[in-house]
C-alpha positions in Angstrom: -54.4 -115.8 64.9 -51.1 -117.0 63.2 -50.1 -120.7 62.4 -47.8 -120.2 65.2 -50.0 -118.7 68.1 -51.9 -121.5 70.4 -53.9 -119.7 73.4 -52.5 -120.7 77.1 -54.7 -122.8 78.8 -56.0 -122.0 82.0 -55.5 -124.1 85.2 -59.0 -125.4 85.8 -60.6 -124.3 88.9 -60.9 -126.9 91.7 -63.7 -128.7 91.4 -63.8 -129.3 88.2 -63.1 -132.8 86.5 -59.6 -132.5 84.8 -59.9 -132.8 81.0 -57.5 -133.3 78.9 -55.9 -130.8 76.9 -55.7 -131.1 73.1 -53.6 -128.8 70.6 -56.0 -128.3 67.4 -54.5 -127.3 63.9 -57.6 -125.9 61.4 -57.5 -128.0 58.2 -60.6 -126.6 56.3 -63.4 -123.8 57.0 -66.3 -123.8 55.2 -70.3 -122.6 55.5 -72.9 -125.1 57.1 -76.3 -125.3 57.7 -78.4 -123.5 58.8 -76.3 -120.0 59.3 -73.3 -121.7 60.2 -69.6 -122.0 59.8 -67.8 -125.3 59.7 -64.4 -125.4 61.2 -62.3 -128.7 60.7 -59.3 -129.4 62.8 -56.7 -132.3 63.6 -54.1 -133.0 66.0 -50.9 -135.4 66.3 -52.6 -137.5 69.7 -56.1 -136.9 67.6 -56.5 -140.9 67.4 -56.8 -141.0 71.4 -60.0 -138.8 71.2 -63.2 -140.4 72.2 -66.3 -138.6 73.0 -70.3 -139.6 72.9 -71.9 -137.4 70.2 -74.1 -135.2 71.8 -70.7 -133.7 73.9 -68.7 -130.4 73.9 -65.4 -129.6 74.1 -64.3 -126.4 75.9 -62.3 -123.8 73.6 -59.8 -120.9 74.6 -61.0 -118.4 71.9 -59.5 -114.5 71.5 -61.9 -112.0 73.0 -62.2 -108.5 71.7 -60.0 -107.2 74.9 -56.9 -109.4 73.3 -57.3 -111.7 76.1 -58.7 -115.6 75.5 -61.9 -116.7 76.9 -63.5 -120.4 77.3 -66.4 -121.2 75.3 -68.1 -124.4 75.0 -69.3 -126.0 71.5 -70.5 -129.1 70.4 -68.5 -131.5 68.6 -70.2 -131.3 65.0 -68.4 -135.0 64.1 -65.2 -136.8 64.3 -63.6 -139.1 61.4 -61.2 -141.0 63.6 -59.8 -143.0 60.4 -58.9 -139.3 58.6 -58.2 -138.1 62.2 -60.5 -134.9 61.6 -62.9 -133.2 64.1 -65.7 -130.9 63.1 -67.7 -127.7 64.8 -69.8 -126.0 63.7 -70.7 -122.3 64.8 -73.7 -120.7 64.9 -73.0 -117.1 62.9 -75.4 -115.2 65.4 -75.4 -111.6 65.7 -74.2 -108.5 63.5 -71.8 -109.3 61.0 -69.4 -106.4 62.2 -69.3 -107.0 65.8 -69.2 -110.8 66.4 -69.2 -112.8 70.0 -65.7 -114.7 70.3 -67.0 -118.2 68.6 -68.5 -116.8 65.9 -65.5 -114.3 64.7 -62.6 -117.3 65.7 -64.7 -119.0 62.7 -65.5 -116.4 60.1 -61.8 -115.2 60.8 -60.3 -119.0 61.3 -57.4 -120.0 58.6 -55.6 -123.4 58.0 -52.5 -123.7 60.3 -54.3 -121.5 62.4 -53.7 -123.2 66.3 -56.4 -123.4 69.3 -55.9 -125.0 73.2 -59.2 -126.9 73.9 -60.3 -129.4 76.3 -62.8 -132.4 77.0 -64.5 -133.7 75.6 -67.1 -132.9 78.2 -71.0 -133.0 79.2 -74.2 -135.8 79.6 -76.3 -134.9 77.3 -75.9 -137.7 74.3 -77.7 -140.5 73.5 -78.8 -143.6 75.7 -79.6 -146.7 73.9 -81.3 -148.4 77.2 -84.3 -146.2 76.4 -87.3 -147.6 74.6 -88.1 -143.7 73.1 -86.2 -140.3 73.1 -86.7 -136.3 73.0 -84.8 -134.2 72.3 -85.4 -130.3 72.4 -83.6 -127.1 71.5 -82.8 -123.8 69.8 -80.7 -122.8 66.7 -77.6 -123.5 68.7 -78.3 -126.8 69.4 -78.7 -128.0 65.6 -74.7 -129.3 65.4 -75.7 -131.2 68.6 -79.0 -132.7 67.6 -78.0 -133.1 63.6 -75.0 -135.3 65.3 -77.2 -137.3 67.5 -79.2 -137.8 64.7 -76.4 -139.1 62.6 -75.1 -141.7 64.9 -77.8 -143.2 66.5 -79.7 -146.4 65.8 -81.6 -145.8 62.5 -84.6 -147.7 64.2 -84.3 -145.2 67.4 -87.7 -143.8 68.4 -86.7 -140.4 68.2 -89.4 -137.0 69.0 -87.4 -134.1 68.1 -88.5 -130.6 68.6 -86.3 -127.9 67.4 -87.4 -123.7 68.3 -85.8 -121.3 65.1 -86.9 -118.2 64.2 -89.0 -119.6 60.9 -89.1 -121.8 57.8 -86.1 -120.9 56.6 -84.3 -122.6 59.1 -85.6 -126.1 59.1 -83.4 -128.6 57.0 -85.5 -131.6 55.3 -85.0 -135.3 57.6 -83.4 -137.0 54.6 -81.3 -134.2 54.5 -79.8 -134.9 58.0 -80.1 -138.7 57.3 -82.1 -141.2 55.7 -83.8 -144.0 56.6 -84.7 -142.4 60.1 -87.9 -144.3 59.9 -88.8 -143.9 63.5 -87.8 -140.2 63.5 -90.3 -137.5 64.2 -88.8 -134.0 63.5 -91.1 -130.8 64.7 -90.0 -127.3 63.7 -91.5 -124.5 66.0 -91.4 -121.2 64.4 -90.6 -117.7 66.9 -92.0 -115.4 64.4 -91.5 -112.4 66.3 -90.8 -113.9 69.9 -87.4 -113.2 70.7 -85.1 -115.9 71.3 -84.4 -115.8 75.3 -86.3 -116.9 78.3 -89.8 -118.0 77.5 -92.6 -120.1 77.8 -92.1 -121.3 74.4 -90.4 -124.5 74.2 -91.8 -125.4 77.9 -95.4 -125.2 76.1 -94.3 -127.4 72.8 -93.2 -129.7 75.6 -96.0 -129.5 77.5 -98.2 -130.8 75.0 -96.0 -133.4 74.1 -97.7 -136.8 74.4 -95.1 -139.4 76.3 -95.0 -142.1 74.5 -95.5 -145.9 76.4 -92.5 -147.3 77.5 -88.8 -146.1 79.3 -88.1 -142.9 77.9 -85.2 -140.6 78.1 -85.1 -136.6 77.1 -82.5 -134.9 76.0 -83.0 -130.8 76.4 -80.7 -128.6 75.8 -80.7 -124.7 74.8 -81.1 -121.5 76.6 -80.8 -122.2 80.6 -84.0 -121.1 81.9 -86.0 -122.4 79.2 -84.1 -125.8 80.0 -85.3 -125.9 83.9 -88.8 -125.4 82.9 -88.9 -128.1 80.2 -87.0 -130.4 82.5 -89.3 -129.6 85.6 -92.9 -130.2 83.3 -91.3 -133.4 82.4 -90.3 -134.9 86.1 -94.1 -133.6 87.3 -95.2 -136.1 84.5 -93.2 -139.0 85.7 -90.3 -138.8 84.2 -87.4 -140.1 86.5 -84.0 -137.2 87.1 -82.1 -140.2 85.8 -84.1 -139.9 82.4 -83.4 -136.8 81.9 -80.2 -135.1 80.8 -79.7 -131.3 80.7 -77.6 -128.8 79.8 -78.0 -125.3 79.7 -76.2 -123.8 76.2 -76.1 -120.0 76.9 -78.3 -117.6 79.1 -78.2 -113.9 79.0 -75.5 -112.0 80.8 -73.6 -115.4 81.0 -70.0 -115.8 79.1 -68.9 -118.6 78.2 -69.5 -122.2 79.4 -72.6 -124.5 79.8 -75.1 -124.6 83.2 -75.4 -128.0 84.7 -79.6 -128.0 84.8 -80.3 -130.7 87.8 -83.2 -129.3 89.3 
């Protein structure tokens, strides 16, 4: 993509709240952890931006048919003083035959221009809630590292995040100290395939609730999602205390799944 070549937007279908539309100009791109790529961007109307961290924005990226596609991604961070936004983008797959967010970032250059929208979705931090969990898979680390970052350092927090193994996990202090009330639990795969599974649904299963209001945050592959979200609401847990959002499912481009039942 050339400094002078911005994807058209789409006319969102009907329905659909109308976000707004922001131009984005790439300032930096760098690697992040874990097996990520960091893309930093700015715009002229970038002071007007508010978002909760925890929210996506919706991106019109070029697919391998020359045409653009949407694809939703989690707002890494936003410095609204040096007017720079952050996301970061999980570098899944072969290296020669990327999916459209990952190649836009290992191909991204500064002056490079992209059409996005939002920001957009529910699943961010609520500071009515006496404790919190939060749940997900590799792509969900810009999401949860955020929430992390910007939340109350004395938040009760119960996270459990599902990579393949040990080499993924980053350190606490690492994401931020002084998260004394911070409980970080890596589950390892090993050989399970990231997909549909029992696997978070069980880590979640045997999670004790804490006493007190609580709220849950899950978010990661679709199916996975419902299950965790349906174990949780046969244990008491209110639909109002739960938010949801399905990241990616298989045979599913682009976009996030709304998980409400």
């Amino acid at each position: 993509m050339t400094q002078d070549q911005a994807p058209q937007a789409p006319t969102p279908p009907m329905g659909r709240p109308q976000l707004r539309q922001w131009e984005l100009t790439v300032t930096a791109v760098a690697d992040a952890p874990v097996n990520m790529r960091r893309v930093t961007f700015t715009a002229p109307d970038i002071a007007e931006f508010t978002y909760r961290p925890g929210q996506a924005i919706v991106m019109m990226l070029p697919t391998a048919d020359g045409e653009f596609g949407r694809r939703d991604y989690t707002i890494r961070s936003f410095d609204k003083d040096k007017g720079l936004l952050a996301v970061d983008f999980f570098m899944h797959g072969d290296a020669n035959d990327l999916t459209p967010g990952p190649a836009f970032a290992r191909d991204a250059k500064i002056g490079d221009k992209i059409n996005v929208r939002g920001p957009r979705g529910g699943a961010s931090f609520r500071e009515d809630a006496d404790w919190h969990l939060i749940t997900g898979d590799e792509c969900c680390l810009p999401a949860i590292f955020h929430i992390l970052e910007t939340m109350p350092a004395k938040a009760q927090m119960h996270v459990l995040v599902e990579v393949d193994n040990i080499d993924s996990e980053i350190a606490l202090n690492d994401i931020r100290e002084g998260l004394t009330a911070t409980q970080i639990t890596w589950l390892h795969r090993g050989e399970l395939k990231a997909g549909p599974n029992d696997f978070m649904a069980d880590a979640v299963s045997r999670f004790m609730l804490p006493h007190g209001r609580g709220h849950a945050i899950l978010i990661g592959e679709t199916s996975n999602v419902r299950k965790q979200r349906q174990n949780l609401i046969s244990r008491g847990l209110t639909r109002e205390q739960i938010a949801s959002e399905g990241y990616w499912r298989p045979g599913r481009i682009g976009g996030h799944d709304h998980v409400e039942d």
